[in-house]
Backbone as CSV, one residue per row, in Angstrom:
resi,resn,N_x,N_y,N_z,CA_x,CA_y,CA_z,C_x,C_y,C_z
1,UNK,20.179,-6.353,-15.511,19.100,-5.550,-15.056,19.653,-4.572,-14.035
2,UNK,19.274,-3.374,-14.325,19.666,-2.564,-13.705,18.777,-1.891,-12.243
3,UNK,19.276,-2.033,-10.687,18.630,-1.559,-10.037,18.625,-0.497,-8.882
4,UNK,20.017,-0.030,-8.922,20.364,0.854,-8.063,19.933,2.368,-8.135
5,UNK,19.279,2.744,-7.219,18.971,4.198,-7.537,19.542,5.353,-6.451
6,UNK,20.585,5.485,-6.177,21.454,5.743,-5.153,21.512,7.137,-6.204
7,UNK,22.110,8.036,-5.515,22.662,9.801,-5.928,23.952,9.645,-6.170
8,UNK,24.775,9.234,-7.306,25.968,9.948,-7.631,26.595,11.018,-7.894
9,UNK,27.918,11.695,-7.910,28.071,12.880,-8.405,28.157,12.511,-10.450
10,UNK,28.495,12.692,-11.164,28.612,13.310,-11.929,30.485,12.749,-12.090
11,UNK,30.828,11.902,-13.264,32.047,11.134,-13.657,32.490,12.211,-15.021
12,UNK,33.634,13.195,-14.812,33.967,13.784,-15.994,35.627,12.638,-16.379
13,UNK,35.816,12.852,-17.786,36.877,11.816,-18.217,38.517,12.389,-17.266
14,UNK,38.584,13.565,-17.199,39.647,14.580,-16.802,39.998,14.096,-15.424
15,UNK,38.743,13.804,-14.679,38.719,13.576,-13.285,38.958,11.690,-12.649
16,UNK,39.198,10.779,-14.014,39.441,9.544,-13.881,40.573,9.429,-13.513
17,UNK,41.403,8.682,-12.601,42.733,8.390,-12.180,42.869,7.614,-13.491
18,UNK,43.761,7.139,-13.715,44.440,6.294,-14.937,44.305,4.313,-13.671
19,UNK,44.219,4.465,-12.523,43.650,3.307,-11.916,42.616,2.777,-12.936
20,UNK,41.546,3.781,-12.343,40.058,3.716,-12.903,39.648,3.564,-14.414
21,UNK,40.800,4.382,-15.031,40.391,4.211,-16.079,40.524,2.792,-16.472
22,UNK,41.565,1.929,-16.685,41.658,0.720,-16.667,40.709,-0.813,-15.986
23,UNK,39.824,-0.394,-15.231,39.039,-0.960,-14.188,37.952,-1.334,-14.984
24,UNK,38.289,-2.334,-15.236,36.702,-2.901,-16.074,35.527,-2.848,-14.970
25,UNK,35.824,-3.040,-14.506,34.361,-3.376,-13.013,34.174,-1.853,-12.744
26,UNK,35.128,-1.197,-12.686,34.136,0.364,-12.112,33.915,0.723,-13.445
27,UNK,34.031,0.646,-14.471,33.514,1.298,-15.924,32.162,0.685,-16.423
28,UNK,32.132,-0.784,-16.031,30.678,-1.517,-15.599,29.864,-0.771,-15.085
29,UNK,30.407,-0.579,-13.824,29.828,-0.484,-12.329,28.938,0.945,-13.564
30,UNK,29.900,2.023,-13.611,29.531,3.450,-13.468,28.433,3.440,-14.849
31,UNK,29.051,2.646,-15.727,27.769,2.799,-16.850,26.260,2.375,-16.425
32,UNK,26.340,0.815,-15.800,25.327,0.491,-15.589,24.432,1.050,-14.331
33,UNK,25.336,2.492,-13.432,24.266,2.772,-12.588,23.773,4.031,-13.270
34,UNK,24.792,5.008,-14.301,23.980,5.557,-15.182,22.871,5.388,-16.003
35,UNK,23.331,4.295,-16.889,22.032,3.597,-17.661,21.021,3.575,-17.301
36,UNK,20.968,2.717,-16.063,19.903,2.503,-15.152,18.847,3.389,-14.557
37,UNK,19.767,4.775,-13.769,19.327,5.510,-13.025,18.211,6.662,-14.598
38,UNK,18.753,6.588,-15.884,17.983,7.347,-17.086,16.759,6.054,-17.658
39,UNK,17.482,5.001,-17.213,16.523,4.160,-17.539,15.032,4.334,-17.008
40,UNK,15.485,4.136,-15.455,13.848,4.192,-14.296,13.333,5.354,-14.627
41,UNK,13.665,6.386,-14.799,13.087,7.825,-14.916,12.392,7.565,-16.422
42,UNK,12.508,7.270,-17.102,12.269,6.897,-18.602,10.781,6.124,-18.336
43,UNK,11.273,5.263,-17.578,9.887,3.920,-17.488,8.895,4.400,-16.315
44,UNK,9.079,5.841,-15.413,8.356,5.565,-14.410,7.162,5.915,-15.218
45,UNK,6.813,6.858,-15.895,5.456,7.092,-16.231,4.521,5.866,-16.423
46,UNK,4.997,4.382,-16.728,4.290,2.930,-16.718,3.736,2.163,-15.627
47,UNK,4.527,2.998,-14.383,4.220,2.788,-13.465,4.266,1.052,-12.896
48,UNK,5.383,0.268,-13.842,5.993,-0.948,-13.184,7.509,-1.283,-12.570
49,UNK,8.129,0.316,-12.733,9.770,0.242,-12.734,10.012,-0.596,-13.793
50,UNK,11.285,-1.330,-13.388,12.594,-2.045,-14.574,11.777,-3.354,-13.848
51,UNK,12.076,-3.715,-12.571,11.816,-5.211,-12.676,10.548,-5.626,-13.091
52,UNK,9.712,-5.178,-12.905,8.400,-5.494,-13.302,8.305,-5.174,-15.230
53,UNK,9.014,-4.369,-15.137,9.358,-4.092,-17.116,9.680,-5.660,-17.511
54,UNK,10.905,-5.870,-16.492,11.469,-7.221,-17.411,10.981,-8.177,-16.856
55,UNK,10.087,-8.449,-15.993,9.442,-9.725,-15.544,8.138,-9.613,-17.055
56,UNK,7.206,-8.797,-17.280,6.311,-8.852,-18.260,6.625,-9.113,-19.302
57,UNK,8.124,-8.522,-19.746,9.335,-8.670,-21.138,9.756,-10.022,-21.486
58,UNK,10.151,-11.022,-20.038,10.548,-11.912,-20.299,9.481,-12.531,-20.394
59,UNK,7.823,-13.080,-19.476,7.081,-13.731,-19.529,5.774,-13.327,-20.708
60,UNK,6.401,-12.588,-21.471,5.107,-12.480,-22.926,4.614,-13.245,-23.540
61,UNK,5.729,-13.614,-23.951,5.345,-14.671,-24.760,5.244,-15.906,-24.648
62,UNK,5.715,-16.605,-22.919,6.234,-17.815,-23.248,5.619,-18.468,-21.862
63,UNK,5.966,-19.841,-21.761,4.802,-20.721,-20.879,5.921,-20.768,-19.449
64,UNK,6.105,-19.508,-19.100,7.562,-19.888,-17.777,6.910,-19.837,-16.382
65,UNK,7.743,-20.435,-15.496,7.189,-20.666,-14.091,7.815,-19.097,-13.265
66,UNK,7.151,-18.792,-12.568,8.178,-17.843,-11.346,9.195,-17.973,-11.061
67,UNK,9.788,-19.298,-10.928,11.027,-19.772,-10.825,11.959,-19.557,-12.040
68,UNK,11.106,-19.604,-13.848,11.860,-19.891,-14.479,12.300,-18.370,-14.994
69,UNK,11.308,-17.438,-14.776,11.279,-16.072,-15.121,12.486,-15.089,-14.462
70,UNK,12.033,-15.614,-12.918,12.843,-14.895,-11.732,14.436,-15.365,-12.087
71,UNK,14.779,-17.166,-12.646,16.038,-17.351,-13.277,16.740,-16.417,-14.274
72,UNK,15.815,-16.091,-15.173,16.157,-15.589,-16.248,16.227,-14.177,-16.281
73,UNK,16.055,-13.467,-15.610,16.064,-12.350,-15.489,17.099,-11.434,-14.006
74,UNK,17.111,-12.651,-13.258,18.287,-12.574,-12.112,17.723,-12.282,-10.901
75,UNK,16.349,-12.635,-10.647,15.649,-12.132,-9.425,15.821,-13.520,-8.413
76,UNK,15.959,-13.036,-7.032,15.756,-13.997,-5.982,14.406,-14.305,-5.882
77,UNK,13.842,-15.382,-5.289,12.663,-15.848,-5.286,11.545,-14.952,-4.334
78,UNK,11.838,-14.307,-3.394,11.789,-13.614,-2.610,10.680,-12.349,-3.406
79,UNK,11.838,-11.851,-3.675,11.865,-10.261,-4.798,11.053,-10.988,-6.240
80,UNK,10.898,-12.003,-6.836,9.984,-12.258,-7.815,8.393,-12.399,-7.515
81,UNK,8.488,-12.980,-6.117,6.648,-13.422,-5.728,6.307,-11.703,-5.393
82,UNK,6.834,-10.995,-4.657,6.637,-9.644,-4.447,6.265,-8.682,-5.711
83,UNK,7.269,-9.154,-6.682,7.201,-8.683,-7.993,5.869,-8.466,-8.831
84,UNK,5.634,-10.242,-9.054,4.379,-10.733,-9.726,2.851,-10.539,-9.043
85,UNK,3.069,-10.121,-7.334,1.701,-9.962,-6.651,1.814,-8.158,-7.408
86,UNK,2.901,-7.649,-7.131,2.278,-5.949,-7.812,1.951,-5.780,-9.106
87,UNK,2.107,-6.776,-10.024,2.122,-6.922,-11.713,0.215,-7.599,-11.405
88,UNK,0.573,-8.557,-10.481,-1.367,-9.085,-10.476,-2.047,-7.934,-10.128
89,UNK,-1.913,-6.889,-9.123,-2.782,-6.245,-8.230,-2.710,-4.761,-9.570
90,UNK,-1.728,-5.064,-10.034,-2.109,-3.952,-11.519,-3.256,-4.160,-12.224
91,UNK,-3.389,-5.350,-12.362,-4.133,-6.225,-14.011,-3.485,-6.850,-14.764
92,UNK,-1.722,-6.440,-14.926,-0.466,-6.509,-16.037,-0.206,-8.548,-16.272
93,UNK,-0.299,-8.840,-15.135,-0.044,-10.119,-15.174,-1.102,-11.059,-14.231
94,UNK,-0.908,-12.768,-14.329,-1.614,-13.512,-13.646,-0.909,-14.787,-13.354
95,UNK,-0.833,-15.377,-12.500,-0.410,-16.595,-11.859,-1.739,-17.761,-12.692
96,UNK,-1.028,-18.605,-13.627,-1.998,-19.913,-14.028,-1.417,-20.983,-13.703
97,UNK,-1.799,-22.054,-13.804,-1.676,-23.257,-13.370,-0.661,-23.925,-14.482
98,UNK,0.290,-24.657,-14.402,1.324,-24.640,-15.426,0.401,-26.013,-16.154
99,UNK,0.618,-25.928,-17.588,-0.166,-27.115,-18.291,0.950,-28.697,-18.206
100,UNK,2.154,-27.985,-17.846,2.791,-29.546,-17.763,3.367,-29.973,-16.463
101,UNK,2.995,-29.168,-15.290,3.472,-29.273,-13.903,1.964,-29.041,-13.155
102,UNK,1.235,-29.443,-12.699,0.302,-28.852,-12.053,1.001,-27.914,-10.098
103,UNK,1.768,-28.773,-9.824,2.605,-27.681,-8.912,3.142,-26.599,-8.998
104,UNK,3.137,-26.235,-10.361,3.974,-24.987,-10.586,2.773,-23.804,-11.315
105,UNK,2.974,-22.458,-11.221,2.269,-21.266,-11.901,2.927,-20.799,-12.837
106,UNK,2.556,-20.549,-13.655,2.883,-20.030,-14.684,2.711,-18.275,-14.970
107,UNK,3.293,-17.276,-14.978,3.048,-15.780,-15.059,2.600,-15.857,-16.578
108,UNK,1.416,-15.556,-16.495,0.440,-14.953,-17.902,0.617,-13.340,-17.815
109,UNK,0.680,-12.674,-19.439,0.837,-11.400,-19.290,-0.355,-10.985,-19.753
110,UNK,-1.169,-9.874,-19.063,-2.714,-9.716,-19.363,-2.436,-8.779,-20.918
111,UNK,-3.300,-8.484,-21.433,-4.098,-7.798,-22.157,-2.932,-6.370,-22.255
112,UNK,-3.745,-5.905,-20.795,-3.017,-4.538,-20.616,-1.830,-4.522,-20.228
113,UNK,-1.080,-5.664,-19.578,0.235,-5.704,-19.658,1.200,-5.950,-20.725
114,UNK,0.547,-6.477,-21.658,1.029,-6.425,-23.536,1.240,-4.720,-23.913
115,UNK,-0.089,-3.927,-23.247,0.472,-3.175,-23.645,1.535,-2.478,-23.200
116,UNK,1.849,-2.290,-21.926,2.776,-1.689,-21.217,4.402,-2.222,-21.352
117,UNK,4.068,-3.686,-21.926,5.458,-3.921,-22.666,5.553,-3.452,-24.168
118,UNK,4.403,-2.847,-24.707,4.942,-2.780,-25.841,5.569,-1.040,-25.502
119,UNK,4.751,-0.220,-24.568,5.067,1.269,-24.407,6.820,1.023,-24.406
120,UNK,6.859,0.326,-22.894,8.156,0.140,-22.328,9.395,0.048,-23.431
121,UNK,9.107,-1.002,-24.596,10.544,-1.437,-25.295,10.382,-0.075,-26.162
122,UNK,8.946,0.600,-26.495,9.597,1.421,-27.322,10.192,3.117,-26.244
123,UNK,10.126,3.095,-24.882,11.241,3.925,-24.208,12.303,2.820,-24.072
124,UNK,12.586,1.933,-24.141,13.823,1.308,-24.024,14.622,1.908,-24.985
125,UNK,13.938,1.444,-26.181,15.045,1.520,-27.421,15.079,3.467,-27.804
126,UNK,14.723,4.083,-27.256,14.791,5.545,-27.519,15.989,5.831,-26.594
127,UNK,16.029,5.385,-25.045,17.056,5.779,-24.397,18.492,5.018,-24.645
128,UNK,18.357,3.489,-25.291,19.268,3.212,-25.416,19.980,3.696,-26.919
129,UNK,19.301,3.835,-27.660,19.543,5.127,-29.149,20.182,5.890,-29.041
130,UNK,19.611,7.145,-27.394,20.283,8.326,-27.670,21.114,8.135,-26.788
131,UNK,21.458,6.818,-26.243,23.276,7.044,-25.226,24.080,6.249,-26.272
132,UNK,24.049,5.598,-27.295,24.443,4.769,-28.082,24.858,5.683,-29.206
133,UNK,23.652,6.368,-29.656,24.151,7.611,-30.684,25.289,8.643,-29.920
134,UNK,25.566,8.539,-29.000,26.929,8.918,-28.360,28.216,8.731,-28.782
135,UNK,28.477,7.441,-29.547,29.625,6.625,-30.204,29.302,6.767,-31.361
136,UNK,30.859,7.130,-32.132,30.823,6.707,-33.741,30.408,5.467,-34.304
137,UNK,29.752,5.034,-35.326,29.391,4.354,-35.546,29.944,2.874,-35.134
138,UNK,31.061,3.274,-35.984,31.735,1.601,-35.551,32.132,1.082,-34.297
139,UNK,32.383,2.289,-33.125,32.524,2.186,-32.093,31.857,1.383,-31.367
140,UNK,30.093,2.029,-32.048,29.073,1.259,-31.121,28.542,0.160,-31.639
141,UNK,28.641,-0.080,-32.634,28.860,-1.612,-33.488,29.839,-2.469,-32.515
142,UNK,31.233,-2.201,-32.287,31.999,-3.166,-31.668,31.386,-3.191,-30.499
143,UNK,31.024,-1.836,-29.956,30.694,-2.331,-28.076,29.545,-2.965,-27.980
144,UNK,28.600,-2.952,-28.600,27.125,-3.875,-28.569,26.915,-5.307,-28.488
145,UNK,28.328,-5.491,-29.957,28.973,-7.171,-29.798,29.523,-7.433,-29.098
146,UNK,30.646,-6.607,-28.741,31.641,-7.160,-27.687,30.908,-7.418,-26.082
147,UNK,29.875,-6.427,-25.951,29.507,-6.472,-24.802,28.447,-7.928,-25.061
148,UNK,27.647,-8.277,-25.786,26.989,-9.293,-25.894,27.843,-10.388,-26.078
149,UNK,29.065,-10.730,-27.019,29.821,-11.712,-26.667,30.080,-11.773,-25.173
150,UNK,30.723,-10.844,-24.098,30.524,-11.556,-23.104,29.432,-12.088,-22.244
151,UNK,28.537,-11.292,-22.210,27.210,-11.873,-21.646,26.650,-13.089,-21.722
152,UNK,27.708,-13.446,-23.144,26.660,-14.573,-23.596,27.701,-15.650,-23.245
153,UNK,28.915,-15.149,-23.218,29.831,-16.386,-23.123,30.729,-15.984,-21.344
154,UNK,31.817,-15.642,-21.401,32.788,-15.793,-20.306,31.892,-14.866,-18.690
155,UNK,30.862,-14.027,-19.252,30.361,-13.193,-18.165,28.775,-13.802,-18.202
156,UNK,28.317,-14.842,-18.554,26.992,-15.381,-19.212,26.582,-16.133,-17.323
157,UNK,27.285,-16.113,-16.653,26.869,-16.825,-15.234,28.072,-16.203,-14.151
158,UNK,27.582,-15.926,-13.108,28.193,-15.234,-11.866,28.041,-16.292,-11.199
159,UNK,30.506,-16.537,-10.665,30.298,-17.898,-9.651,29.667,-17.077,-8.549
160,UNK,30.009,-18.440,-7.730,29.499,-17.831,-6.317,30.492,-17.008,-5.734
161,UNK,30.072,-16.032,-4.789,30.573,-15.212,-4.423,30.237,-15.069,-2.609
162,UNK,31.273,-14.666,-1.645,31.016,-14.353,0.110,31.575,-13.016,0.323
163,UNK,30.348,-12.030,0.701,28.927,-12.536,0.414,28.148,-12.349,-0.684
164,UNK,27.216,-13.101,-0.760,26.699,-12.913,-1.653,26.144,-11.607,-2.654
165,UNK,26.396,-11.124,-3.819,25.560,-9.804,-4.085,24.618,-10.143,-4.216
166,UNK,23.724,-9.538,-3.976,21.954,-8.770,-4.362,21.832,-8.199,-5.271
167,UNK,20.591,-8.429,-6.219,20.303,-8.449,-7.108,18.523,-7.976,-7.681
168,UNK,18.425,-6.466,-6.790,17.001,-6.234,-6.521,16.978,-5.446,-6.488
169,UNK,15.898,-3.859,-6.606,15.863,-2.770,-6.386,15.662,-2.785,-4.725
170,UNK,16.211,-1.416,-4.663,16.087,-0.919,-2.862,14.574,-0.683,-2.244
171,UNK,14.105,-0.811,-1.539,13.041,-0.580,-0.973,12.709,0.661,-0.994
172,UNK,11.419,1.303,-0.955,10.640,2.411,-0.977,10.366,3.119,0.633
C-alpha cells in the first residue's frame, strides 16, 4: 500500500548512477512512490484516499475484525480505528459485533461503500493498465509474477526492524 505523498523531482534513466541502477530498494522505493503518488490523484475524486480504498477492498466481502483487516493490509492499530471512524462518518462502512467473538467488531461494508469499491478497482485497474502498458508484453508478464512471487514468498513479511518503519499516510 502505497502512502507517501511527498514532491519528487522527476527520475530520467540517463540521470541514474549505475549505483542506483542496481539498487533494488531505491527502484522499489522510486516506483512505488510514483505509483502511488498517480494512484491518490486517480482515487481522490471517491473521496476515501488509498487507505480507506483498501480497508473497504479488503473488508467486502468477508467477516474480519479491525485487527484482522488493519493486519492484512499493513495498518497500525492506531491509523486503522482513525481509518474506519472516517469510512463510518461517510456511510462506506460499520463496526458490528463479531458473530464468533462477541469482544471483537467486525468492519461491515455499507451499501454505498460497495459502491465506491466497485468505482475504485475500476480506477485501479485503468492506472495500473496504462503504467503496465508501458512494458512489452512479456516484460510485463514476467514483472507481475516475479513481483508477486516475491510478495508472496521471500518479501511476504517484514522482520523487525530499529527503528521501526511506518506504514501510514502523512497527516493533513
Amino acid at each position: 500500500m502505497v502512502m507517501s505523498t511527498e514532491i519528487r523531482e522527476p527520475v530520467h534513466a540517463q540521470e541514474i548512477s549505475s549505483c542506483l541502477a542496481g539498487n533494488l530498494g531505491w527502484m522499489l522505493d522510486q516506483a512505488n512512490h510514483s505509483f502511488g503518488c498517480e494512484l491518490a490523484a486517480a482515487l481522490a475524486p471517491l473521496g476515501v484516499g488509498q487507505r480507506g480504498f483498501c480497508v473497504l477492498s479488503a473488508a467486502i466481502d468477508a467477516e474480519l475484525t479491525q485487527t484482522q483487516v488493519a493486519g492484512l493490509i499493513g495498518l497500525d492499530k492506531t491509523t486503522m480505528v482513525v481509518t474506519v471512524d472516517e469510512l463510518e462518518r461517510l456511510g462506506l462502512a460499520e463496526r458490528v459485533a463479531s458473530p464468533t467473538d462477541r469482544r471483537a467488531r467486525v468492519v461491515r461494508v455499507t451499501d454505498a461503500g460497495r459502491e465506491r469499491v466497485a468505482e475504485g478497482q475500476a480506477i485501479v485497474a485503468a492506472v495500473q493498465s496504462d503504467i503496465l502498458d508501458t512494458l512489452p508484453d512479456a516484460e510485463r508478464d514476467a514483472f507481475v509474477s516475479g513481483l508477486l512471487h516475491l510478495v508472496t514468498g521471500r518479501l511476504s513479511s517484514a522482520p523487525q526492524c530499529h527503528p521501526s518503519l511506518r506504514r501510514r499516510e502523512p497527516r493533513a
